[in-house]
C-alpha positions as CSV (number, residue, x, y, z in Angstrom):
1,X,0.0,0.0,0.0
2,X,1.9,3.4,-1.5
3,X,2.1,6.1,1.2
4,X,1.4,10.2,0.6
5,X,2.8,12.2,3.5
6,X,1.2,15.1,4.6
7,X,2.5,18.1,5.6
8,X,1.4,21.3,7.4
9,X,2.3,24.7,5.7
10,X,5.1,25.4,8.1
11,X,7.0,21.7,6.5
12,X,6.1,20.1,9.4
13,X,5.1,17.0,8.7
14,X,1.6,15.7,10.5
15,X,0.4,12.5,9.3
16,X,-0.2,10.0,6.2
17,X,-2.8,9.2,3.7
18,X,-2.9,5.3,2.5
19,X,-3.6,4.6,-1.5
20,X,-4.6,1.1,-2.3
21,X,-1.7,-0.7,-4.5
22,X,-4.9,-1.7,-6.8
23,X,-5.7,2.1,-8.1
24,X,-2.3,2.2,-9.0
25,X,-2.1,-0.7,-11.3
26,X,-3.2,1.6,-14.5
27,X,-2.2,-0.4,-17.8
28,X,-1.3,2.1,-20.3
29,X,0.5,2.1,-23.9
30,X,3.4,4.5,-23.9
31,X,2.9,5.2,-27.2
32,X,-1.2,6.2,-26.7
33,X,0.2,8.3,-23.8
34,X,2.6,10.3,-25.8
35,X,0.1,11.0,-28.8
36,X,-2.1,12.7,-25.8
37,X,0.4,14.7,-24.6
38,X,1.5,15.6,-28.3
39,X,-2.2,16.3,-29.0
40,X,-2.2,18.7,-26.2
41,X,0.4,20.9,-27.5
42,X,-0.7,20.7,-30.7
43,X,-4.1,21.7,-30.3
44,X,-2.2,24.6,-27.7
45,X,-1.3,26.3,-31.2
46,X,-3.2,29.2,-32.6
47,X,-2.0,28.5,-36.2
48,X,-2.4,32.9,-37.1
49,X,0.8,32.9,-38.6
50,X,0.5,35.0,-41.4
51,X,3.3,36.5,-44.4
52,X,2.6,38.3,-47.8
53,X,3.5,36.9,-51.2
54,X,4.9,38.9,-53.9
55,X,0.8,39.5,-55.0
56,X,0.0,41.0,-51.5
57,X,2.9,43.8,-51.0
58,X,1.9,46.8,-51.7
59,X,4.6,48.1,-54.0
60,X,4.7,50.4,-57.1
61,X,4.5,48.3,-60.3
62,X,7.2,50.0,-62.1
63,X,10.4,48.0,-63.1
64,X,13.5,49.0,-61.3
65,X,15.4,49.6,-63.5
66,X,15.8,49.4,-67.6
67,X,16.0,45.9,-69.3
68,X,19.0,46.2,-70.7
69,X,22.2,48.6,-71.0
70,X,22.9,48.9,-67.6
71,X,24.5,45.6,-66.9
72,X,22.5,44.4,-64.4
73,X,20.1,41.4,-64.0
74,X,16.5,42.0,-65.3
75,X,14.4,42.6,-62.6
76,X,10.1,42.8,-62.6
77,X,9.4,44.2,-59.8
78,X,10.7,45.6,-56.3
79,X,7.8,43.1,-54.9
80,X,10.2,40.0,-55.9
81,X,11.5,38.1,-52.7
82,X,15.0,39.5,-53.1
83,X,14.3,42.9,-52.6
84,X,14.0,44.2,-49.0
85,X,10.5,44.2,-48.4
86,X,9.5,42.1,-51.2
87,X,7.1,39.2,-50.9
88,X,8.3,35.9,-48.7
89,X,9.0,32.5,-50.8
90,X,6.7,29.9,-48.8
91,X,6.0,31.9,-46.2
92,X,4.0,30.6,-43.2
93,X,-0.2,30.9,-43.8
94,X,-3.3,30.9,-41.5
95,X,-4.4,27.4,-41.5
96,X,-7.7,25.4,-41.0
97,X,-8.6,24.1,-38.0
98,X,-6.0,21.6,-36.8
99,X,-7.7,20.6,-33.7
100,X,-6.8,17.0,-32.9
101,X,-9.2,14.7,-31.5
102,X,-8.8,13.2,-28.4
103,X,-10.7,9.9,-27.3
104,X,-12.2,10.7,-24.2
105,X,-11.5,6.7,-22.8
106,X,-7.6,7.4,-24.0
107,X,-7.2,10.9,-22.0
108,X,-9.0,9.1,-18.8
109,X,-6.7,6.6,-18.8
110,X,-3.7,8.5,-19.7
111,X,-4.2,10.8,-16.6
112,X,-4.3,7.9,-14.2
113,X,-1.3,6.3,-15.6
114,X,0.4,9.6,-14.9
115,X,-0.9,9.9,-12.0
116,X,0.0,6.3,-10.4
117,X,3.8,6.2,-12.0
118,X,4.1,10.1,-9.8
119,X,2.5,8.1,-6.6
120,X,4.8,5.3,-7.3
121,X,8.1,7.6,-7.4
122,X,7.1,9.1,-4.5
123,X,6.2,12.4,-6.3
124,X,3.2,13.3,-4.8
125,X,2.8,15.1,-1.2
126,X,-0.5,15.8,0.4
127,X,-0.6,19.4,2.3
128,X,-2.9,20.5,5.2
129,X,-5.4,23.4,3.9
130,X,-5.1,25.7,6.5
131,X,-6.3,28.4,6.4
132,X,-4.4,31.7,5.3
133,X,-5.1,34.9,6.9
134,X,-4.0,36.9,3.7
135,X,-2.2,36.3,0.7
136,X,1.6,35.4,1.5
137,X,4.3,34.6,-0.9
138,X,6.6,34.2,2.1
139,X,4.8,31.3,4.1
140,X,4.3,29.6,0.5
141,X,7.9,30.0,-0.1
142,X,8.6,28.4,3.4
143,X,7.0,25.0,2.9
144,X,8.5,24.6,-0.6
145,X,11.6,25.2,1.3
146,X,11.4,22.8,3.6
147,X,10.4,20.3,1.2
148,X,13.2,21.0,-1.1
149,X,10.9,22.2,-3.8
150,X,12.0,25.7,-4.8
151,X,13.9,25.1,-7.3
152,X,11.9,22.2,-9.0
153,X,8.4,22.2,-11.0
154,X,5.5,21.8,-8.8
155,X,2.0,21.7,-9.2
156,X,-1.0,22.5,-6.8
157,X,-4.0,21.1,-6.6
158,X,-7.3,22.2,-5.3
159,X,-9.7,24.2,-5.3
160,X,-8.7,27.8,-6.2
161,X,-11.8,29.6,-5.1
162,X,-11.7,27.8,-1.4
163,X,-8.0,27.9,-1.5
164,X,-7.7,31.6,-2.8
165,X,-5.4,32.7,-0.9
166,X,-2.9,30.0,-1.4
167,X,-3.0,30.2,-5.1
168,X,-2.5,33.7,-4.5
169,X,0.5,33.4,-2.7
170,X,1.6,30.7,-4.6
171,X,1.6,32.3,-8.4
172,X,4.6,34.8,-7.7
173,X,6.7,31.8,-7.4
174,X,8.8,30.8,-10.7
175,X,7.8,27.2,-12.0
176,X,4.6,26.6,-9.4
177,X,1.4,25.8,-10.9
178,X,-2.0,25.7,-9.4
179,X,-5.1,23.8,-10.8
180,X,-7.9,22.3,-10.0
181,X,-8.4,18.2,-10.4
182,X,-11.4,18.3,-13.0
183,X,-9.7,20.5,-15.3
184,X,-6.0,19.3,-15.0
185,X,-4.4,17.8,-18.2
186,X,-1.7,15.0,-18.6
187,X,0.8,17.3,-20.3
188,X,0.8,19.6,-16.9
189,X,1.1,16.3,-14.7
190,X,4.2,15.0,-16.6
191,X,5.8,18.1,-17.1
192,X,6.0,18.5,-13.0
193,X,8.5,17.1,-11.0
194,X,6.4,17.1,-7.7
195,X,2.5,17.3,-7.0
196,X,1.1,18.8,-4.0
197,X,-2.5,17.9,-3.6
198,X,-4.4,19.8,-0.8
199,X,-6.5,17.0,1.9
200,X,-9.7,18.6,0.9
201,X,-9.1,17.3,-2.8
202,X,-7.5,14.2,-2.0
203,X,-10.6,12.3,-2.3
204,X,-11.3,13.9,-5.9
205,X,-7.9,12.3,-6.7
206,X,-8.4,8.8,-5.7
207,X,-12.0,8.9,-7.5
208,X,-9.6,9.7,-10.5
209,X,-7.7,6.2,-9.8
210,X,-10.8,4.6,-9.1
């Protein structure tokens, strides 16, 4: 049975919550999980990229200079590519929608695996909700301390609008992320290095398991 420790804000630690080794055995292609994650970022783009061809400069239409006598190459028109401010050869365009599909079975099952293999490596922590007076960057700043977290990748979660004042004091910090479980995704679990889940959503993560 895989152990979370929990912790008080001050890094203190005050107790334990048990996971059942049978939510963690999740059964997942690595493969299917890496084309979620891929999807993620790809549908993450806005695709409004956007160059003019040589048709779309606004340019005088005049030639730059006579055919011939001079020497020089014949040139058209100062819209060519070659010309500063000239139109750009295959130049990036708006596209159509690019949105990738995701199987809605796949993504469940790709969040749990994530989930269990950061439970497994002893990745996630559990932290006592107390709560905060006021905003404080500082007490934040204290636990992670503690924990040896400042300088990783961490991710919160809970509830922001019962735990306001935690994600307030939390978003100042470089490379700390706060979410809530419904709407978390699999790239933002793997690209942690540690979770932090809050007691009060601990049972919202097991159901995720389960």
């Amino acid at each position: 049975m895989a152990t979370l420790k929990k912790y008080d804000l001050s890094g203190k630690e005050v107790g334990a919550v048990q996971v059942d080794d049978a939510l963690l055995e999740v059964e997942a292609h690595s493969q299917m999980v890496k084309d979620y994650i891929v999807a993620i970022r790809n549908n993450a783009r806005q695709w409004s990229a956007n160059t003019k061809g040589r048709k779309e400069v606004s340019c005088t239409g005049r030639k730059p200079h006579v055919q011939k006598g001079q020497g020089k190459a014949r040139q058209g028109s100062v819209a060519a590519p070659q010309y500063k401010g000239g139109g750009i050869v295959f130049g990036p365009k708006p596209k159509f929608d690019q949105h990738v599909r995701i199987n809605k079975k796949e993504r469940q099952t790709a969040i749990r695996f994530i989930i269990a293999e950061k439970i497994k490596a002893d990745q996630v922590r559990v932290l006592q909700s107390d709560k905060m007076e006021k905003p404080q960057t500082k007490t934040v700043a204290g636990f992670l301390k503690s924990g040896e977290l400042m300088e990783k990748r961490v991710l919160f979660l809970g509830e922001k609008a019962a735990n306001e004042e935690l994600y307030l004091s939390s978003r100042n910090i470089p490379k700390k992320e706060f979410s809530s479980i419904p709407t978390v995704n699999g790239y933002n679990l793997a690209l942690c290095r540690e979770i932090v889940v809050l007691d009060s959503a601990v049972d919202q993560l097991l159901s995720i398991l389960g």
